[in-house]
C-alpha positions as CSV (number, residue, x, y, z in Angstrom):
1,X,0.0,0.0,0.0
2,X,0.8,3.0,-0.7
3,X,0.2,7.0,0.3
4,X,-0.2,8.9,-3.0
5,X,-2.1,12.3,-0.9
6,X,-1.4,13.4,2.8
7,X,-3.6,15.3,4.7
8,X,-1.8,19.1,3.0
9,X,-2.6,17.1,-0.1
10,X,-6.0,17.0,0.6
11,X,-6.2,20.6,2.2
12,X,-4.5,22.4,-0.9
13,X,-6.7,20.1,-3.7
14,X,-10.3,21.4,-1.5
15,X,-8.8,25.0,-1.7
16,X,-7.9,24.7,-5.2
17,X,-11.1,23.3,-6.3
18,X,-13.0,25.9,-3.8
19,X,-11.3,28.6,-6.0
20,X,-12.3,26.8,-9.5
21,X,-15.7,26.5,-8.5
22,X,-15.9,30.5,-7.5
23,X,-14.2,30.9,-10.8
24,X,-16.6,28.8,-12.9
25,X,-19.4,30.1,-11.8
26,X,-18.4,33.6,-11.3
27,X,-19.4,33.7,-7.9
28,X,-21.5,31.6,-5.8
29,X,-24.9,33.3,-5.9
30,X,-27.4,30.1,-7.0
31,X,-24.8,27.7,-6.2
32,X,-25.3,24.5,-3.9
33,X,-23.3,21.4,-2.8
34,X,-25.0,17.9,-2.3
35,X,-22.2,15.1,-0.7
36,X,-22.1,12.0,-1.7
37,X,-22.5,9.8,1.6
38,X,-20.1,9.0,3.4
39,X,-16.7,10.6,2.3
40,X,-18.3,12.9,-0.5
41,X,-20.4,14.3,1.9
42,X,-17.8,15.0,4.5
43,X,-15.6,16.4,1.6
44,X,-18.1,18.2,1.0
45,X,-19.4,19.9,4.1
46,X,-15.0,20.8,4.0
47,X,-15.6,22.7,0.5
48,X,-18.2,24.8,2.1
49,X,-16.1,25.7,4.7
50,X,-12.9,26.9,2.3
51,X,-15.6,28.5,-0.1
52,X,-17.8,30.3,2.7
53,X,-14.4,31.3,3.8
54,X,-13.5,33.5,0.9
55,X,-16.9,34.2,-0.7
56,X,-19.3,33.9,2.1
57,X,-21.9,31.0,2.7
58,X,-22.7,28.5,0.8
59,X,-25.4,26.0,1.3
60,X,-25.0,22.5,1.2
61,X,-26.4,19.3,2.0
62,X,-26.2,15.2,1.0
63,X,-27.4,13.7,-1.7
64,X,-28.6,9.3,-1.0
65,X,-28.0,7.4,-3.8
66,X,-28.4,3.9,-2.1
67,X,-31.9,2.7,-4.0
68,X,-30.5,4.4,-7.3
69,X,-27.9,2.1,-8.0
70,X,-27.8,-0.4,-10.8
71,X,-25.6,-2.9,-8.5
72,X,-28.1,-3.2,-5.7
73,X,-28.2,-6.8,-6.3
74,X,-24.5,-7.3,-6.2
75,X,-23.2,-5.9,-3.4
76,X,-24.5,-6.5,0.7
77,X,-27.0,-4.3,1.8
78,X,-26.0,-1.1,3.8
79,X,-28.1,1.4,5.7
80,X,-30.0,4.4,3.9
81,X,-27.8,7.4,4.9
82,X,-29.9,10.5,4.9
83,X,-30.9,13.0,1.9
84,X,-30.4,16.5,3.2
85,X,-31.2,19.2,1.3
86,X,-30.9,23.0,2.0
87,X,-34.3,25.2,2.6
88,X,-33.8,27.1,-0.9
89,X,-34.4,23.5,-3.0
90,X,-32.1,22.8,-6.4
91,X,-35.2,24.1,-8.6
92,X,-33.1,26.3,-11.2
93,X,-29.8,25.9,-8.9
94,X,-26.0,25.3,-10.0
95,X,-25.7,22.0,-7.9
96,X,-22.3,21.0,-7.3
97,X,-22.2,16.8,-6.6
98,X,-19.2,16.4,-4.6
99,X,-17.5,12.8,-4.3
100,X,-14.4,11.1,-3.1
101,X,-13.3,9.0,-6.0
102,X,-14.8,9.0,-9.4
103,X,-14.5,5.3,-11.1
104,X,-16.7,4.2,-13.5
105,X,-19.3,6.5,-13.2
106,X,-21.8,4.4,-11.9
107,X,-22.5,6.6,-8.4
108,X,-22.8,9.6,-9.9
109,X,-25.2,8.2,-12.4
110,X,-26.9,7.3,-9.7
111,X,-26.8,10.4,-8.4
112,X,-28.1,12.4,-11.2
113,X,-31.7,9.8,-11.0
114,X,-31.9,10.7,-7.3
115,X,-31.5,14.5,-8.2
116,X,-34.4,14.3,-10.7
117,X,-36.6,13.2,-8.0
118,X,-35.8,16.1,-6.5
119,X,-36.4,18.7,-8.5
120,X,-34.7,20.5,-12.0
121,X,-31.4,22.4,-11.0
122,X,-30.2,25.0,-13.7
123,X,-27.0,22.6,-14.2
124,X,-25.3,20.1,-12.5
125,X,-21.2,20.2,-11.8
126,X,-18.9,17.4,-10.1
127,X,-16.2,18.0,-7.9
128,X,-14.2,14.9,-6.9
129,X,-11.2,14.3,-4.5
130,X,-9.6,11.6,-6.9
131,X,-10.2,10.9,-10.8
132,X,-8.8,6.7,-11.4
133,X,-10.3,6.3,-14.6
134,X,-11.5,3.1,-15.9
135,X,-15.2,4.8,-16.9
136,X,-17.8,2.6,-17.9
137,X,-20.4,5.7,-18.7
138,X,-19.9,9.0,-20.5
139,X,-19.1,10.9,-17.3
140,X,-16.4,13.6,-16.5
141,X,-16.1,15.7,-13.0
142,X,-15.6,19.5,-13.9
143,X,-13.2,19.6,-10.7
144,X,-10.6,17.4,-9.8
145,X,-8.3,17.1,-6.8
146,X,-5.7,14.4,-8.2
147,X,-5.8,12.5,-11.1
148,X,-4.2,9.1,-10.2
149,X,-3.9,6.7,-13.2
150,X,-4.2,2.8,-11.6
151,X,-5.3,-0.5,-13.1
152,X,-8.5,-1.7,-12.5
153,X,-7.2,-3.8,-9.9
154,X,-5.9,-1.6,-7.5
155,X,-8.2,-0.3,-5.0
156,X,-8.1,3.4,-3.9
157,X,-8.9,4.1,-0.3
158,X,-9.8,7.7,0.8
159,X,-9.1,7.9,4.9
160,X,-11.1,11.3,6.3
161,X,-10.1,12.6,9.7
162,X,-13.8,12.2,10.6
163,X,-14.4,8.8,10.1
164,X,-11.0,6.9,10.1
165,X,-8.9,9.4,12.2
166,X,-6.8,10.9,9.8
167,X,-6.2,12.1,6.2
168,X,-4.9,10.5,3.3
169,X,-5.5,8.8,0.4
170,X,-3.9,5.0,-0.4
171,X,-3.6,2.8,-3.4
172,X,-3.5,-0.8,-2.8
173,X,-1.7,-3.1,-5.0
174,X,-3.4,-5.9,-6.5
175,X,-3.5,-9.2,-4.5
């Protein structure tokens, strides 16, 4: 195993993408970010904290994509994590998904059927942590921390202060 981001890794990629997200959108009037549960949406709930601390706040919240998976069948079942979204809705919002690691494009697939349940946002954008490749579905994040080229073999772990008691992200070697 391997360390390929430390926890200044992290920090500077969030900051980064904060400030390409401000950019991008020339501001962050309309704007929104929904988590991914569990390490999107801490990842998430970070990003507002670097963007509310140069533009001002932001709302966010977390976007379940449990029961809108197409692999329900082949993985073991977990527990629902909530949907939170904020007051002002994502009808004719800039929503901003935010995820750990993008891989095949399957989650955020995913996520885009729970959105439309939700409502119609203005547009859609994707911020991830970590880009591996391998897609299996026409889907590109508009903000990336680290692109880290592996084989399809290797697993990527993301480790969050908040849940595994520190930061970092790993790539483990085939077995």
């Amino acid at each position: 195993m391997s360390r390929i981001l430390d926890s200044g890794d992290i920090d500077r990629a969030l900051k980064r993408i904060a400030h390409e997200i401000i950019e991008r959108n020339q501001g962050i009037s309309d704007l929104l970010l929904l988590g991914i549960p569990t390490r999107g949406a801490i990842l998430s709930e970070r990003l507002a904290r670097v963007i509310s601390s140069i533009e001002g706040g932001i709302p966010s919240g977390t976007l379940d994509v449990t029961l809108h998976r197409d692999d329900l069948r082949l993985r073991p079942p977990r527990p629902l994590s909530p949907t939170s979204i904020p007051s002002i809705g994502i009808e004719g919002k800039i929503v901003v998904l935010v995820d750990d690691v993008l891989y095949s494009g399957r989650t955020i697939r995913a996520a885009l059927d729970a959105l439309g349940e939700i409502g119609r946002p203005k547009s859609v954008q994707l911020a991830v942590l970590v880009d591996r490749g391998h897609r299996e579905l026409p889907i590109r994040a508009d903000f990336v921390g680290k692109n880290i080229p592996t084989s399809a073999s290797e697993k990527v772990s993301v480790l969050l202060q908040e849940i595994d008691g520190q930061d970092g992200v790993d790539i483990e070697a085939a077995k």
